[in-house]
LUMKOLVO-669052 format. One record per residue (C-alpha): residue in one letter; x, y, z. Coordinates in steps of 0.25 Angstrom, whole numbers. Layout:
<atom><residuo>a</residuo><X>X</X><Y>Y</Y><Z>Z</Z></atom>
...
This chain:
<atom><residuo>x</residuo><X>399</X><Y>-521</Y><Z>221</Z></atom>
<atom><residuo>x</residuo><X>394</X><Y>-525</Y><Z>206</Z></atom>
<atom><residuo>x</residuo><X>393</X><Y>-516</Y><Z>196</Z></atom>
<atom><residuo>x</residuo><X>377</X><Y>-518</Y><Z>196</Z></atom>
<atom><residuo>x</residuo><X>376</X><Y>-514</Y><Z>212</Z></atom>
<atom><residuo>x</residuo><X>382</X><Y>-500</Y><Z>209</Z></atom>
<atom><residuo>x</residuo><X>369</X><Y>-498</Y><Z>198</Z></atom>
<atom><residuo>x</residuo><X>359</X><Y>-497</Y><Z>208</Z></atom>
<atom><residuo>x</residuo><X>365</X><Y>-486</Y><Z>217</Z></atom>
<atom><residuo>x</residuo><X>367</X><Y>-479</Y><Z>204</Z></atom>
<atom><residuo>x</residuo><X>354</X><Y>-481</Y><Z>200</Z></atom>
<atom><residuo>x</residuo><X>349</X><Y>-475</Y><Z>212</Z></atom>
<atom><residuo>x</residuo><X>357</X><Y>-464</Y><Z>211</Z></atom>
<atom><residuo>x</residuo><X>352</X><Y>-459</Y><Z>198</Z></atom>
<atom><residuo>x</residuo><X>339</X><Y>-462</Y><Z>202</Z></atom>
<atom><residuo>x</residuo><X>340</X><Y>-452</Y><Z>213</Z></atom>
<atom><residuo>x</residuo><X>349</X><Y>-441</Y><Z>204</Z></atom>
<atom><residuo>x</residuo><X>335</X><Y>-443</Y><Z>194</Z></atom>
<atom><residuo>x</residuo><X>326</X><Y>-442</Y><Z>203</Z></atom>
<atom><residuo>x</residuo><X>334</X><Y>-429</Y><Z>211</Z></atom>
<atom><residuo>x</residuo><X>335</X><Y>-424</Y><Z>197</Z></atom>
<atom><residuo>x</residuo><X>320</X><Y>-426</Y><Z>194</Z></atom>
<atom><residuo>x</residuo><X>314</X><Y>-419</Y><Z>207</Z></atom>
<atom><residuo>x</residuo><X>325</X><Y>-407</Y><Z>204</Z></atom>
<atom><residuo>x</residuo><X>321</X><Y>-404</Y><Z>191</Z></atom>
<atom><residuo>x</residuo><X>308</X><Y>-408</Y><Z>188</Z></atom>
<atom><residuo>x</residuo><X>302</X><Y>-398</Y><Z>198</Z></atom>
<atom><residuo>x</residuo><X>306</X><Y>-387</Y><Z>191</Z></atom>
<atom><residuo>x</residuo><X>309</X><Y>-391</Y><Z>177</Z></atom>
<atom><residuo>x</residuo><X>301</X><Y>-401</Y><Z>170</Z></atom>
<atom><residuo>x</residuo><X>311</X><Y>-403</Y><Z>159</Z></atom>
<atom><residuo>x</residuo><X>320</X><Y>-415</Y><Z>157</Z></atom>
<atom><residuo>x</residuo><X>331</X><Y>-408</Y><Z>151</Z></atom>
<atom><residuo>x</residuo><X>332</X><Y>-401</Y><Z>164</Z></atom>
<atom><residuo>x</residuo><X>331</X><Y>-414</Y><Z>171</Z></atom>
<atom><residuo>x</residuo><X>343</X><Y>-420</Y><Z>165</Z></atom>
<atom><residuo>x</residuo><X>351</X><Y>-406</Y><Z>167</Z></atom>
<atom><residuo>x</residuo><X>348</X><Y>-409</Y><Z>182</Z></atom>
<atom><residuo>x</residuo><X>353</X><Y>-423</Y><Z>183</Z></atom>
<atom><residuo>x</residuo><X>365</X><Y>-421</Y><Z>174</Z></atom>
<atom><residuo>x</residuo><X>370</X><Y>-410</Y><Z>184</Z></atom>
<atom><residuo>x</residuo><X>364</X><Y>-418</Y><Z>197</Z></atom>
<atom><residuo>x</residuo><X>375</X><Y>-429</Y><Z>193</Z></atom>
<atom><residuo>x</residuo><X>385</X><Y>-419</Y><Z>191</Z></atom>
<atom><residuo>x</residuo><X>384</X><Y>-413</Y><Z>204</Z></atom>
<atom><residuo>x</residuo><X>383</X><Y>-426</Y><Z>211</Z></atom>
<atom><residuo>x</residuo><X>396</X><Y>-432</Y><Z>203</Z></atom>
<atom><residuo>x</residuo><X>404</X><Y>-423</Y><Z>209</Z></atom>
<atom><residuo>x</residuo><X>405</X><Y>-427</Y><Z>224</Z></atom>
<atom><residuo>x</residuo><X>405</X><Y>-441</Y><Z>217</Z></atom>
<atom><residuo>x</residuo><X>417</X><Y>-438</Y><Z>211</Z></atom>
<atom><residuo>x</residuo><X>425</X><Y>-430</Y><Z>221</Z></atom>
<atom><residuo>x</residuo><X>422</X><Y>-443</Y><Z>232</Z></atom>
<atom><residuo>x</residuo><X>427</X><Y>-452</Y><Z>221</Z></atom>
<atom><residuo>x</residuo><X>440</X><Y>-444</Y><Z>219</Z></atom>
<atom><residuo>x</residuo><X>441</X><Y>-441</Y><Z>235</Z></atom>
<atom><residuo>x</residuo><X>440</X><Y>-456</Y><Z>237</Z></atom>
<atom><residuo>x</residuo><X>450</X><Y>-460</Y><Z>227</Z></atom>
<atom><residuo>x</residuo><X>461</X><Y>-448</Y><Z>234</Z></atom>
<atom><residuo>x</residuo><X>459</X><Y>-455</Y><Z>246</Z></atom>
<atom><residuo>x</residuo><X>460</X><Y>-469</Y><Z>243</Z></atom>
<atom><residuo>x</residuo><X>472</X><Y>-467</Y><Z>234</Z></atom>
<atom><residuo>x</residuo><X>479</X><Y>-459</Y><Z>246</Z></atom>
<atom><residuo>x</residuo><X>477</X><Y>-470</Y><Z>255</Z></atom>
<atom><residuo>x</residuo><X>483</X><Y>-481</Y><Z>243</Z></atom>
C-alpha cells in the first residue's frame, strides 16, 4: 500500500473519535475545554489495545523467525 492509502482510513478514524467525542460531551457540557479533555483521554484509552496487539504481534512473529 502507498503512504497516501493509509490517510483515508486514518481520517475516518478520527472523524468517528470526533464525532463519538462530540456526542459524549456536548450533551452534558457545552464547553470546548471539556471537549478536548474527552478526546485526548478517548485516544488514550483506545491506544492501549493498539499497542498491546502491536507488541503481541511482534512476540509472536519473532518466535516464529
Amino acid at each position: 500500500m502507498k503512504k497516501w492509502e493509509f490517510l483515508i482510513p486514518l481520517v475516518l478514524i478520527l472523524t468517528g473519535l470526533a464525532c463519538l467525542t462530540m456526542s459524549g460531551t456536548f450533551m452534558f457540557y457545552q464547553e470546548v475545554e471539556t471537549y478536548f479533555k474527552t478526546f485526548a483521554t478517548l485516544c488514550f484509552w483506545m491506544s492501549i489495545p493498539i499497542v498491546a496487539g502491536i507488541i503481541l504481534y511482534l512476540i509472536y512473529f519473532k518466535k516464529r523467525s
